[in-house]
N, C-alpha and C positions, 0 to 999 in steps of 0.2 A: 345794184345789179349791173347796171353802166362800167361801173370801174371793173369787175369781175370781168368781161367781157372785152374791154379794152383789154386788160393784162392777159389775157388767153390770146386774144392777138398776135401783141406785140411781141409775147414772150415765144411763144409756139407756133404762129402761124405765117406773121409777116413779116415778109423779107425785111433787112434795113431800109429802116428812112418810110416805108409803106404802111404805116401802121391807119387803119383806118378806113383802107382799103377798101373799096364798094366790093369787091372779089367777099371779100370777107363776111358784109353783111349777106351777101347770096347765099354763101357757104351756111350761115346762122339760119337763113330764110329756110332753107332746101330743109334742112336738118329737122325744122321745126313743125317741115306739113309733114317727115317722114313717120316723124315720134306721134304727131295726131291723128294720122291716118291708121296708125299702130293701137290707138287707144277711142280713139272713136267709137268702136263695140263695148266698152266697159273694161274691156281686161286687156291686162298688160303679159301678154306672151313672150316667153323666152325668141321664141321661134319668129316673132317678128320684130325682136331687139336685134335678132343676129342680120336680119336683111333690112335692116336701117344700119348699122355696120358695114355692112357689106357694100350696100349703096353708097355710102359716105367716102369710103375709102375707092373704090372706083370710079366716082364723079372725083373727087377732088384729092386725089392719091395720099390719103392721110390714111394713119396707121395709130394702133394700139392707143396709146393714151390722149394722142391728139382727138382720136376719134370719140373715146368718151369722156373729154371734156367738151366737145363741141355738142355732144348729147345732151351735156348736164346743163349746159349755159340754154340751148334751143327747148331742153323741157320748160323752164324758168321764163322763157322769153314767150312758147305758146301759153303756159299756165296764165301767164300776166295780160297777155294779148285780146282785145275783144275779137276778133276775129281773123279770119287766115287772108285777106283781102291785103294786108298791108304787106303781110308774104308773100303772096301772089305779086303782086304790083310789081315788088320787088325784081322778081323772076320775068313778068312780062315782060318791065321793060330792059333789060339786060341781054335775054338771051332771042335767039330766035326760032323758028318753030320746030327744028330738030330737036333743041337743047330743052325747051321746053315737053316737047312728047316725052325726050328719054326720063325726064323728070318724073311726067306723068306714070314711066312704065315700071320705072323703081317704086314707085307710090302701089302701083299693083303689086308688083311680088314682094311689099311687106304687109298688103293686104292677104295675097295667096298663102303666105306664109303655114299661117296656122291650121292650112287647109281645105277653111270656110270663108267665104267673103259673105261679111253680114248686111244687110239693108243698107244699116249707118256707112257703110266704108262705100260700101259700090254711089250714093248716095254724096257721100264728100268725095270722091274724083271724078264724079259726073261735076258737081259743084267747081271744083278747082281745075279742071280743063274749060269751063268756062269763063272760069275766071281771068285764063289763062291765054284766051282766044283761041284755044283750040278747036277745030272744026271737028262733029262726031264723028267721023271718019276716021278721023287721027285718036276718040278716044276710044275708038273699038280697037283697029292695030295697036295702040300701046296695052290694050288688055289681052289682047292675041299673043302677042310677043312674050308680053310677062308671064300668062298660060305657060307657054312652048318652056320657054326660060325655065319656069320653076314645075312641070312635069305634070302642068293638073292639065284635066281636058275642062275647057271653056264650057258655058253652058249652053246647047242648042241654040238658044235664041240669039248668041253674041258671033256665032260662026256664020 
């Protein structure tokens, strides 16, 4: 799995001479709470494969097939993973509470996706903004945001 992910690197991601890159493992991290916060509920929706796509390639300006290997390597990497904590970590300490929120807000609209946000999802980004040190504040605006973004109305209690 190691070497699969190196060569997805070196070959397609980073620059000369950067192969290794902590950039890289973030990009893996991100990838990886996107696809489980995707699959949390039990089902694997079209509709929120395309806004972990969509995310992916607007956080970190990759395209077509870079983006669905960085899906295939972050499925493999959450499957095998005991928990999302080492991801997180990852993310904490890298970015700052912008980068972090915006994170968070992509995590919601591949939650809003399918329409429904279910127990499990609303439940892992309560979890992962904590993990994240985000303040609840910050994890209502990035559910706000993501609402507005993807055209659903919030529900009473979050407005």
């Amino acid at each position: 799995m190691l070497d699969a992910i190196r060569r997805f690197f070196d070959d397609r991601l980073a620059p000369a001479g950067e192969a290794g890159d902590p950039d890289h493992r973030l990009q893996l991290a991100t990838a990886a709470l996107l696809l489980e916060v995707g699959r949390v509920d039990g089902l694997r929706d079209e509709e929120e494969l395309a806004a972990t796509r969509g995310a992916l390639g607007e956080v970190f300006g990759l395209e077509g097939d870079e983006i669905e290997e960085l899906m295939r390597l972050a499925d493999a990497e959450a499957r095998e993973a005991s928990s999302d904590h080492d991801f997180t970590r990852l993310i904490h300490a890298a970015y700052g509470p912008e980068e972090k929120s915006g994170i968070l807000e992509r995590m919601w609209r591949v939650a809003w996706a399918d329409g429904i946000i279910d127990p499990y999802e609303e439940q892992m980004l309560r979890k992962v903004a904590d993990l994240l040190y985000l303040p609840h504040a910050a994890y209502i605006e990035a559910k706000l945001r993501a609402a507005e973004a993807m055209g659903v109305e919030p529900p009473e209690a979050t407005r």
